[in-house]
N, C-alpha and C positions, 0 to 999 in steps of 0.2 A: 633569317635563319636562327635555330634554336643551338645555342651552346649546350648540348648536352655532352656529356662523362664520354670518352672514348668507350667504354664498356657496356654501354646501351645494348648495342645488338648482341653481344657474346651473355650479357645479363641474359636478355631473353632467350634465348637457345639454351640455355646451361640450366638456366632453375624456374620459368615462367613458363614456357614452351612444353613442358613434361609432366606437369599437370594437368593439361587437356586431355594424359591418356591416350596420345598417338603415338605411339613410339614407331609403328610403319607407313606414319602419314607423311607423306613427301613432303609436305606444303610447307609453307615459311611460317605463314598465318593459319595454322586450323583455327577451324571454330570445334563449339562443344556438339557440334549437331551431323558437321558432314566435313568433308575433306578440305575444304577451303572457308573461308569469308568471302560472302558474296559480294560485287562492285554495290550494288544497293544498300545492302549492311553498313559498310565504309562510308559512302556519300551519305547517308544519313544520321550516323555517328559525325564524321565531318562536321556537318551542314549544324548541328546541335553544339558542337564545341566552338565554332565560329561567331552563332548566334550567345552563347554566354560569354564568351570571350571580345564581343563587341565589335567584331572585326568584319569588313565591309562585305556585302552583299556579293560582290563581284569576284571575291574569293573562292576559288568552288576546288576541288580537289585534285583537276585536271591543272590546275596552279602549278603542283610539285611538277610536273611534267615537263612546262614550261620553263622553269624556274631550272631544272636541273638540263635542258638543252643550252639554257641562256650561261650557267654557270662553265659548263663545259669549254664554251665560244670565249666567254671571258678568259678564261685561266688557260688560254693557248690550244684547246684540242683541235686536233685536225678538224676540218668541217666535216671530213667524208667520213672518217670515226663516227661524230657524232651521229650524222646519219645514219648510219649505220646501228649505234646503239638504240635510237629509238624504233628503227623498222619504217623510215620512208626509204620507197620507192626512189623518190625524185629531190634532189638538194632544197629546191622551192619551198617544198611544203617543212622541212627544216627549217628556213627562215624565216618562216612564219610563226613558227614558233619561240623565236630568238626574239629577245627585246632585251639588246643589250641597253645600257646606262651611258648615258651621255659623256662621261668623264672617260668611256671606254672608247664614244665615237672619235672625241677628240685626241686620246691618245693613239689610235689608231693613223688618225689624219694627219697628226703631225708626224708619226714613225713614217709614212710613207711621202708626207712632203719633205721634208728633210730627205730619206733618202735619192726622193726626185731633184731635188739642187743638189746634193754633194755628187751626184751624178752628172747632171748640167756643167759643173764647175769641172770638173776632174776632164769630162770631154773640151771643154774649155780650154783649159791647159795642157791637155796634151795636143791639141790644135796649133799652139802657139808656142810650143820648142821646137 
């Protein structure tokens, strides 16, 4: 992830953005040409900034996609939210997308082993007054 300015995106809407000349153009991103930047535009912009920037082949643009469901899953968001924010159908095809970080599997496993034994134990003891 890139540390950029909180101000990035209000930058571009406010003084980048109004220079394209669209002032009744809905779009987030015009181009100079038509209503939008087209997915091909993007991915080969992309695919040009990866290639000078040295960074691995396997990186392709549908990354951010993946990368922003996986973030979601990490930092607590409901699963069915998430689903939701990308437009599946089915939770599956959500977790296919998720490649959460090891450090997250294990903190996960242990939040729920542990609460598996202090439950063990608590049924335990209340067995035995």
């Amino acid at each position: 992830m890139w540390d950029w300015p909180p101000d990035v995106l209000d930058e571009w809407f406010t003084e980048v953005r109004p220079l394209f000349g669209t002032d009744n153009n809905p779009a987030a991103w015009p181009s100079e040409r038509g209503l939008r930047i087209g997915c091909q535009r993007l991915n080969s912009r992309f695919i040009a900034y990866r290639k000078a920037l040295s960074l691995d082949d396997g990186l392709d643009f549908h990354s951010f996609r993946r990368s922003y469901v996986t973030h979601l899953i990490e930092d607590g968001w409901d699963p069915r939210f998430v689903q939701e924010q990308v437009g599946h159908e089915h939770a599956s095809t959500t977790s296919l997308y998720t490649c959460v970080s090891s450090d997250f599997r294990t903190r996960t496993l242990r939040r729920h082993l542990d609460s598996t034994i202090a439950a063990a134990l608590q049924t335990q003891t209340g067995k035995q007054a």
